[in-house]
Z-matrix of the N, CA and C atoms (Angstrom, degrees):
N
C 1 1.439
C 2 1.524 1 112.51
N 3 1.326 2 121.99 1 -20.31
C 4 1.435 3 125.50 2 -167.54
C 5 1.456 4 92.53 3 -78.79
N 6 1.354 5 118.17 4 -26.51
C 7 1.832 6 104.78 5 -163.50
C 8 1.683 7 105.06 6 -78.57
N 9 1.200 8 93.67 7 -19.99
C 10 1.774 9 84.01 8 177.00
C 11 1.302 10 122.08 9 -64.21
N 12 1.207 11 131.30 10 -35.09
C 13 1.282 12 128.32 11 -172.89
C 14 1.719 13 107.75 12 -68.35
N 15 1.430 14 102.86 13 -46.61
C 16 1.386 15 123.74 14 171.69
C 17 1.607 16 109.64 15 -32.46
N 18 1.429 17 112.17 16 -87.67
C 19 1.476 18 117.66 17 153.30
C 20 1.119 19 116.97 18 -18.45
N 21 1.458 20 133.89 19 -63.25
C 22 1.486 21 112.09 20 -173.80
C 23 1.497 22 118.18 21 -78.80
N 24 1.249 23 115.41 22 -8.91
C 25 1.721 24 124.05 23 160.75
C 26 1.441 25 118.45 24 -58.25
N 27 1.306 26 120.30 25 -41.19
C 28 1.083 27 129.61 26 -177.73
C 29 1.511 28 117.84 27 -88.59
N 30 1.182 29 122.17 28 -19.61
C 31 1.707 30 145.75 29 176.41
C 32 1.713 31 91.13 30 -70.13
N 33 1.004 32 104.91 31 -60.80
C 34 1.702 33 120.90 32 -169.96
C 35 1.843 34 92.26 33 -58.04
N 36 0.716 35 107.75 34 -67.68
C 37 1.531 36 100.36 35 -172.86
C 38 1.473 37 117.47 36 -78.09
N 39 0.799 38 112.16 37 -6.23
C 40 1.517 39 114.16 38 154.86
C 41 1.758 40 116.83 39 -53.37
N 42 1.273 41 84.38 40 -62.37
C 43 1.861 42 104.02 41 -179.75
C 44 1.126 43 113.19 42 -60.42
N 45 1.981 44 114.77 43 -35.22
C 46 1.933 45 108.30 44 171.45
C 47 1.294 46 105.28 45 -63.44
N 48 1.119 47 118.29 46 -6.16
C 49 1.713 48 120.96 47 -166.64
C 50 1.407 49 120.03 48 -81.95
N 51 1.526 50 106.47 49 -41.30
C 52 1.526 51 114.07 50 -179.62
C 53 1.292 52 121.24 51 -92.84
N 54 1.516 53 106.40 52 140.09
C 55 1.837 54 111.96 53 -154.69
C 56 1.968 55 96.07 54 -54.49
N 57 1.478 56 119.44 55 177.79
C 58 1.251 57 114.70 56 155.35
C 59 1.018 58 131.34 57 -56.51
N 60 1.821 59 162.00 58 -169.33
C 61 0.804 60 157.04 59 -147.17
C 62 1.949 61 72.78 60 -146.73
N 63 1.547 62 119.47 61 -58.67
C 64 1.440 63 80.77 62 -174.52
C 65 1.475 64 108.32 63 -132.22
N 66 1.238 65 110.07 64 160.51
C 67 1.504 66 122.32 65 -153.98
C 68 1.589 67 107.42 66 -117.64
N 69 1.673 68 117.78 67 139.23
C 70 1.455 69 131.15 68 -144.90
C 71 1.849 70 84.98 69 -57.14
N 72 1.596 71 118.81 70 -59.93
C 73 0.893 72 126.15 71 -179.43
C 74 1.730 73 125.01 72 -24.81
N 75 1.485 74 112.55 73 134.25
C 76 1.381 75 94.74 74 174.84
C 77 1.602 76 113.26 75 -122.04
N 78 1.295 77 100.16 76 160.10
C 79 1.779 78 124.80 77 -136.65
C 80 1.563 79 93.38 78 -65.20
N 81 1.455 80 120.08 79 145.56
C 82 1.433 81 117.51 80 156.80
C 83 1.489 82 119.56 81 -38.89
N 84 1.523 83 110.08 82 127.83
C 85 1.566 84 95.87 83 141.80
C 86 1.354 85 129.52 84 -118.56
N 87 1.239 86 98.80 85 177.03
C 88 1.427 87 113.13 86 -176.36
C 89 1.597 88 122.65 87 -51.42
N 90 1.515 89 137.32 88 123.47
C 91 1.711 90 132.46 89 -176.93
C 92 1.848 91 97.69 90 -44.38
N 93 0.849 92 111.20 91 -19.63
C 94 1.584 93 103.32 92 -162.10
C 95 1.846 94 107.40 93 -88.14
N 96 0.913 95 85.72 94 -33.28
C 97 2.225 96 100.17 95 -175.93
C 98 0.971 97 93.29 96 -53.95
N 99 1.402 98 108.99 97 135.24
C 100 1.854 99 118.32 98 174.29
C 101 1.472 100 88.15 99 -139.79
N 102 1.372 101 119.16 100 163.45
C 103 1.092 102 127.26 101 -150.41
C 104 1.748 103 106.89 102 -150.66
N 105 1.229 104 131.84 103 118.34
C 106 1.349 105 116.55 104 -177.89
C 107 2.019 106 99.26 105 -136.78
N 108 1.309 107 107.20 106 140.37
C 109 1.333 108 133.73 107 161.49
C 110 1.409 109 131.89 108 -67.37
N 111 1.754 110 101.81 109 118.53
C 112 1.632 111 84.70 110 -171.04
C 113 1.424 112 93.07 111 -116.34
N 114 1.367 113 123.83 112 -142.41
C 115 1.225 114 157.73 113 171.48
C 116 2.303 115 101.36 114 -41.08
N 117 1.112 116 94.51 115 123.63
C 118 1.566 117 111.77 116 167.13
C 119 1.674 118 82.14 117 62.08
N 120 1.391 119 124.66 118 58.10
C 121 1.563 120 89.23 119 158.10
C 122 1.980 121 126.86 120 76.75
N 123 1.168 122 113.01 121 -11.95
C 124 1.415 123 137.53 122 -170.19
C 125 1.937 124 87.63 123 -78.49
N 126 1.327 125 99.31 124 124.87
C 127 1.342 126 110.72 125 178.57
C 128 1.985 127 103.64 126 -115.22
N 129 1.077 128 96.82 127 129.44
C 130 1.816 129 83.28 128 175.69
C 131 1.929 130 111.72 129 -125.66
N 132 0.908 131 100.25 130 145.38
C 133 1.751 132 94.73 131 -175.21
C 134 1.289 133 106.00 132 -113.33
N 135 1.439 134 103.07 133 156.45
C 136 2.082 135 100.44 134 -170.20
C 137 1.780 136 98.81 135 -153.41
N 138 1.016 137 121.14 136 139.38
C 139 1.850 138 114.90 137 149.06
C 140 1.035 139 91.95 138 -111.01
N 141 1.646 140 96.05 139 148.58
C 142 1.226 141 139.48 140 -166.92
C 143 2.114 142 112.53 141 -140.01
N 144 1.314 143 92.54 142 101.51
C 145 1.748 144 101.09 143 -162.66
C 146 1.428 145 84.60 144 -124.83
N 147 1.766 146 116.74 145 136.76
C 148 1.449 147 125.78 146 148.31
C 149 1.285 148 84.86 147 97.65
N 150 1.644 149 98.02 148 175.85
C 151 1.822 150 128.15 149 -168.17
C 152 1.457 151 109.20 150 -142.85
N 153 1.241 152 120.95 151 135.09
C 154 1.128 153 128.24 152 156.83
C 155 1.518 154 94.54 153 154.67
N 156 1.726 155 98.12 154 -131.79
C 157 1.315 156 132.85 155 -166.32
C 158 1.843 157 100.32 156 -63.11
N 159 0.983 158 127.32 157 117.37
C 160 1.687 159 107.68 158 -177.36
C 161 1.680 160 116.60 159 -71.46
N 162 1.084 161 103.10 160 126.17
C 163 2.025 162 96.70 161 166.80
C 164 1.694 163 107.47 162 -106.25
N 165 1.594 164 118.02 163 118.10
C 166 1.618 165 103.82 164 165.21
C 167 1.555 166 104.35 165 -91.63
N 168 1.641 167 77.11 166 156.50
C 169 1.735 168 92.73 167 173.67
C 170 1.469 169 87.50 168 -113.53
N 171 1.276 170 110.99 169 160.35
C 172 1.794 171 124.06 170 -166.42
C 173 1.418 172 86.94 171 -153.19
N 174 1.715 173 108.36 172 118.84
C 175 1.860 174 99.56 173 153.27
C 176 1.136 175 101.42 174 -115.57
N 177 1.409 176 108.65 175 -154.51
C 178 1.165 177 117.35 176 -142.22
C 179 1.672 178 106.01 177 -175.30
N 180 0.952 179 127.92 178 149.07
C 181 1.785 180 142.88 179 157.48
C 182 1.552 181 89.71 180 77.79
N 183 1.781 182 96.04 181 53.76
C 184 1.869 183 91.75 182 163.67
C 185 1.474 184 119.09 183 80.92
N 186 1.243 185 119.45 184 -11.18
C 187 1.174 186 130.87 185 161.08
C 188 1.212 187 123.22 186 -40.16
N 189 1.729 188 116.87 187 165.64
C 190 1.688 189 90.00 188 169.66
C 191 2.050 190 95.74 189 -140.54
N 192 1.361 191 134.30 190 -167.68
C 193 1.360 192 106.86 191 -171.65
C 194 1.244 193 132.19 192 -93.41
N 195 1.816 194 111.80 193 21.27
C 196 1.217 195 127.32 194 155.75
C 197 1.567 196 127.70 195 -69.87
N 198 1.499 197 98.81 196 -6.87
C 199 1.641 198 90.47 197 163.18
C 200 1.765 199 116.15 198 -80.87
N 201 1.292 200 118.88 199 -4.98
C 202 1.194 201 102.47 200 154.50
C 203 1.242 202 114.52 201 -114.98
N 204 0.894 203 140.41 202 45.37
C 205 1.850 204 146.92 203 120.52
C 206 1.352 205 110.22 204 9.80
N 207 1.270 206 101.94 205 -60.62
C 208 1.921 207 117.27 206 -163.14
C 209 1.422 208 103.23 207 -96.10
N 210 1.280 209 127.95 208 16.65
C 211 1.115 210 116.45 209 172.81
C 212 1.676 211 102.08 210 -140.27
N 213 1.276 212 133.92 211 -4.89
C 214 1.384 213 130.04 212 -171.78
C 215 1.796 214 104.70 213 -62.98
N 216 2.026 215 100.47 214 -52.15
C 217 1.141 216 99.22 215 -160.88
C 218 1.600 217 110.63 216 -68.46
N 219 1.422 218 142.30 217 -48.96
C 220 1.204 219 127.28 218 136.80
C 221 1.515 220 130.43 219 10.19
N 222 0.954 221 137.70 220 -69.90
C 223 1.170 222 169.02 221 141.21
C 224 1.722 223 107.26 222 -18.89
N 225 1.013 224 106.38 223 -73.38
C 226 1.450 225 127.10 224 -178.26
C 227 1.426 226 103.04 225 -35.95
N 228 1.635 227 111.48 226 -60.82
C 229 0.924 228 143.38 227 -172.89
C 230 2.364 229 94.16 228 -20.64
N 231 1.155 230 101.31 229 -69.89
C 232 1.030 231 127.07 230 -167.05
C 233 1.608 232 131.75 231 -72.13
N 234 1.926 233 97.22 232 -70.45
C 235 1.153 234 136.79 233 170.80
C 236 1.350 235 121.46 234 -85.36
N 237 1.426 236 115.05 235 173.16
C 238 1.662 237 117.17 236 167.15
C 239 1.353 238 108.85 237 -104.66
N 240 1.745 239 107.58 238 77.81
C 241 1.898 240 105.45 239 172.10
C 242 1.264 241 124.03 240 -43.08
N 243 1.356 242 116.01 241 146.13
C 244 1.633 243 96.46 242 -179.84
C 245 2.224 244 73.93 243 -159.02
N 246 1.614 245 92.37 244 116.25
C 247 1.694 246 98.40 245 149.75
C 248 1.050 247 111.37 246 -134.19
């Protein structure tokens, strides 16, 4: 019975041990992210690669518009990507 407490002493400091998951600092972005302001303060961010005809990419479920990464330059190629 004595080792339990032990164990959870050491569990506990384990966890003071590991950095935060997130940090005050905010994350690089990308040269390409442009960013425009609408209504109440609402900031929205987009890349925008290539000319022409525009195609959006739209995600979704928390995502952000690096899940199409692998598909902008493709795209570009042709169209005016924009996620």
């Amino acid at each position: 019975m004595r080792l339990i407490p032990r164990y959870m002493i050491l569990i506990v400091l384990a966890l003071l041990a590991v950095p935060p998951f997130s940090s005050a600092q905010e994350p690089k972005q990308p040269p390409e992210l442009k960013k425009v302001t609408v209504a109440d303060g609402v900031e929205l961010r987009y890349v925008e690669k290539g000319k022409g005809v525009p195609v959006i990419f739209v995600h979704g479920a928390g995502m952000g518009y690096s899940t199409w990464d692998n598909h902008l330059g493709p795209f570009a190629e042709s169209y005016r990507a924009i996620a």
